[in-house]
C-alpha positions in Angstrom: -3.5 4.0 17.2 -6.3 1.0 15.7 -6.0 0.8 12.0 -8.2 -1.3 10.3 -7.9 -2.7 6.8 -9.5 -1.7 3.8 -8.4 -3.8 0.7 -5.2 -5.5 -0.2 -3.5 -6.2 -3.8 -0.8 -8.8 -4.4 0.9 -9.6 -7.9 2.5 -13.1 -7.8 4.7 -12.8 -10.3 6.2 -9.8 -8.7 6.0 -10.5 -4.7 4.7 -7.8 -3.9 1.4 -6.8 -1.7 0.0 -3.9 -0.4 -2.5 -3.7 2.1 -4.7 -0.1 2.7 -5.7 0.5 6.2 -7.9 3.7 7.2 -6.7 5.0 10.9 -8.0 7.4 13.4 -5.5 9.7 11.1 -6.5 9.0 7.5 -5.1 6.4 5.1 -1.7 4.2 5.6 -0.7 2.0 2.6 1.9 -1.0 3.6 4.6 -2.5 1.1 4.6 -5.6 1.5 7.8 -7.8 -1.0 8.0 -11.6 -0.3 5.5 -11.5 2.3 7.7 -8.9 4.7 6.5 -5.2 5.3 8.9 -2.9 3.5 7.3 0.3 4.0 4.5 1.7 5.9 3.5 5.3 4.2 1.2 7.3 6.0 -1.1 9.0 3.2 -2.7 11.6 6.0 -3.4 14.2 3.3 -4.7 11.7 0.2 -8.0 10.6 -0.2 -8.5 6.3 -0.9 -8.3 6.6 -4.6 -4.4 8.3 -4.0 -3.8 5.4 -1.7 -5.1 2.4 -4.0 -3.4 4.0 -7.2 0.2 3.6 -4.7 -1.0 0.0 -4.2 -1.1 -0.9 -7.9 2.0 1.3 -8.7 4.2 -1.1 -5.9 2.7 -4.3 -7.1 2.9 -3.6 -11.0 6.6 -1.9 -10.2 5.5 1.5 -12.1 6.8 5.1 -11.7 8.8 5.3 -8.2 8.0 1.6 -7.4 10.4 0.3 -10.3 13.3 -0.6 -8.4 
């Protein structure tokens, strides 16, 4: 399966990146901490504004992202 990117966030003061890639399925949104993929969520069923408001909820550490 080819993904390619779409936009990526990073926070310095929090290591944390995400990255938004749109594949032959829909959108997949990686976690990136300290520069090493945490989590890969497929976000199949979400439209890009769903995926870029997970990006800045992991890099600002809001909601589900806090920990």
């Amino acid at each position: 399966m080819s993904r390619q990117q779409i936009t990526a966030f990073a926070m310095n003061e929090t290591g944390r990146d995400a990255i938004v890639f749109k594949s032959d399925k829909g959108f997949e949104v990686d976690f990136l901490r300290d520069g090493q993929v945490v989590e890969t969520l497929p976000m199949y069923e979400h439209n890009i504004h769903y995926a870029l408001d997970a990006c800045e909820n992991w890099i600002t550490g809001a909601g589900a992202f806090g920990s």
